[in-house]
N, C-alpha and C positions, 0 to 999 in steps of 0.2 A: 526313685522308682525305676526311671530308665537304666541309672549306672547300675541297681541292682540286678534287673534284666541282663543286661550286656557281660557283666561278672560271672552271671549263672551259665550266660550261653558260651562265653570262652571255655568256662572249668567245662561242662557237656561235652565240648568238642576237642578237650584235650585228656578226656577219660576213657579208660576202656572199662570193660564187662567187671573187672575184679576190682575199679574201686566201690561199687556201690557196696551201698550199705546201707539196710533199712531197719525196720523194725519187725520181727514177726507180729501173726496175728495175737501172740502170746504176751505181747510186747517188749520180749528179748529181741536181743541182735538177731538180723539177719544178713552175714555176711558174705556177700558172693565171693570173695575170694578163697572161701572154705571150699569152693569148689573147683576148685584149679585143679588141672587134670586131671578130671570128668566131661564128661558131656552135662549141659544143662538143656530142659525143656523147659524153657516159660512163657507160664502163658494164663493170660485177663482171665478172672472165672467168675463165675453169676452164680446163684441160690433159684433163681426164678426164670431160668433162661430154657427155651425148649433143648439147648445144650448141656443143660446141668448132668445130664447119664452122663457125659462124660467124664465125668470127677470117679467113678468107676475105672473106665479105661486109665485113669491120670493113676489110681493108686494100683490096678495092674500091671503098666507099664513099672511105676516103683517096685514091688515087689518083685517083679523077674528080671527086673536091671539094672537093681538099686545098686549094684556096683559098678557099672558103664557110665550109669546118667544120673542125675538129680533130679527129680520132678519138681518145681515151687509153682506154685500158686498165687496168682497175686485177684486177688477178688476188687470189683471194680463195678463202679454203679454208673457207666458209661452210655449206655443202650436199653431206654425205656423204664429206668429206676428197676432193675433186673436184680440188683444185689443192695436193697434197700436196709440189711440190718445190719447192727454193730458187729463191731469185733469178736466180742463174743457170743454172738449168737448164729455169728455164720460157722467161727469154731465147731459148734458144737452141732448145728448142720450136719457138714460136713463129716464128720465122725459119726454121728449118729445112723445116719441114710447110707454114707455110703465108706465108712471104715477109714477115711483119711486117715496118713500119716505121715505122709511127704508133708516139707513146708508149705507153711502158706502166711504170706506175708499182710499187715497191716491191710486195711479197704487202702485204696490207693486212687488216682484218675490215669486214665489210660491213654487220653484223646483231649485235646480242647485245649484250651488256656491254661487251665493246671494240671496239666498232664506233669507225672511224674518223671525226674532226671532220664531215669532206668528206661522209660518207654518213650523219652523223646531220644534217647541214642540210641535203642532200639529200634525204632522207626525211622533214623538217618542211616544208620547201615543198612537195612531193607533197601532203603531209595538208593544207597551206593549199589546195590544189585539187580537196580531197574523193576523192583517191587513198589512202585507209587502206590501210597497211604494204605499201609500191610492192614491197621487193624479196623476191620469194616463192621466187625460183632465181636461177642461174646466167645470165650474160646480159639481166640489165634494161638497160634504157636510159634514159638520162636528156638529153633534147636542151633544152639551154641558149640561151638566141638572143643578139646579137652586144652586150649589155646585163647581160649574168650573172643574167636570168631566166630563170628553168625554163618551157619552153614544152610539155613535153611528157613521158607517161612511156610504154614501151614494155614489155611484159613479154618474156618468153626467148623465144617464138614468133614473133615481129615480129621478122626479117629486117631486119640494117641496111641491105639495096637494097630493102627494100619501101618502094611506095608512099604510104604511110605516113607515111613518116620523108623518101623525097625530094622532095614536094610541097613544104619548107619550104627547101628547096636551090634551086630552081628559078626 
């Protein structure tokens, strides 16, 4: 258990943004290196969270920059059992309520002891930029630039159409 521990955290810490690779919520690949030379936004997302409107702004942003940035989603039952249902059924959530069609990957853990590869090296380059423990809710953002560095961290109140975040679209 330890050596598998210590294996996992070496490979973490000798990965960037473009080796991951998960599984969509569809359960095909979802490959971040598909995204090389883009901007990515990612970012924890809930079904039940008083931030869910913003899966609106996540597919607006898509739509008007789907060729700047990536939007993916990764749905996450992190913060008060917030995103409590399957795969498919947060799919179809999502699409239903509010028109999704940017990715959105696998339910994942965001925080904790089995927090996912993806969001424990995302939350160590946060802390390389003196952002201690980035994701505190539902809805962080994490805006990546077209290099698989992390440019930028958003918390759940920051609007993915705020100005904010589309100054580096622009």
């Amino acid at each position: 258990m330890l050596k598998t521990l210590m294996i996992s955290m070496i490979l973490v810490a000798t990965m960037g943004i473009y080796d991951f690779k998960l599984n969509g919520i569809d359960g095909k690949p979802l490959d971040l290196a598909t995204y090389r030379g883009k901007k990515m936004l990612i970012v924890n997302t809930a079904s039940k969270c008083g931030f869910t409107k913003q899966y609106s702004d996540l597919q607006e942003l898509h739509e008007k920059y789907g060729s700047k940035i990536a939007v993916i989603g990764f749905p996450a039952n992190n913060f008060m059992g917030q995103e409590p249902g399957s795969n498919a059924e947060i799919a179809e959530f999502c699409k239903k309520n509010f028109g999704v069609s940017f990715p959105l990957s696998e339910k994942i853990s965001v925080k904790g002891s089995d927090i996912h590869p993806l969001f424990k090296y995302l939350t160590e380059e946060a802390e390389k930029m003196g952002i201690k423990d980035p994701i505190k809710w539902n809805f962080t953002k994490f805006l990546v630039d077209e290099n698989g560095k992390l440019l930028a961290v958003f918390p759940s109140k920051v609007k993915p159409t705020d100005e904010a975040i589309t100054k580096y679209l622009n």
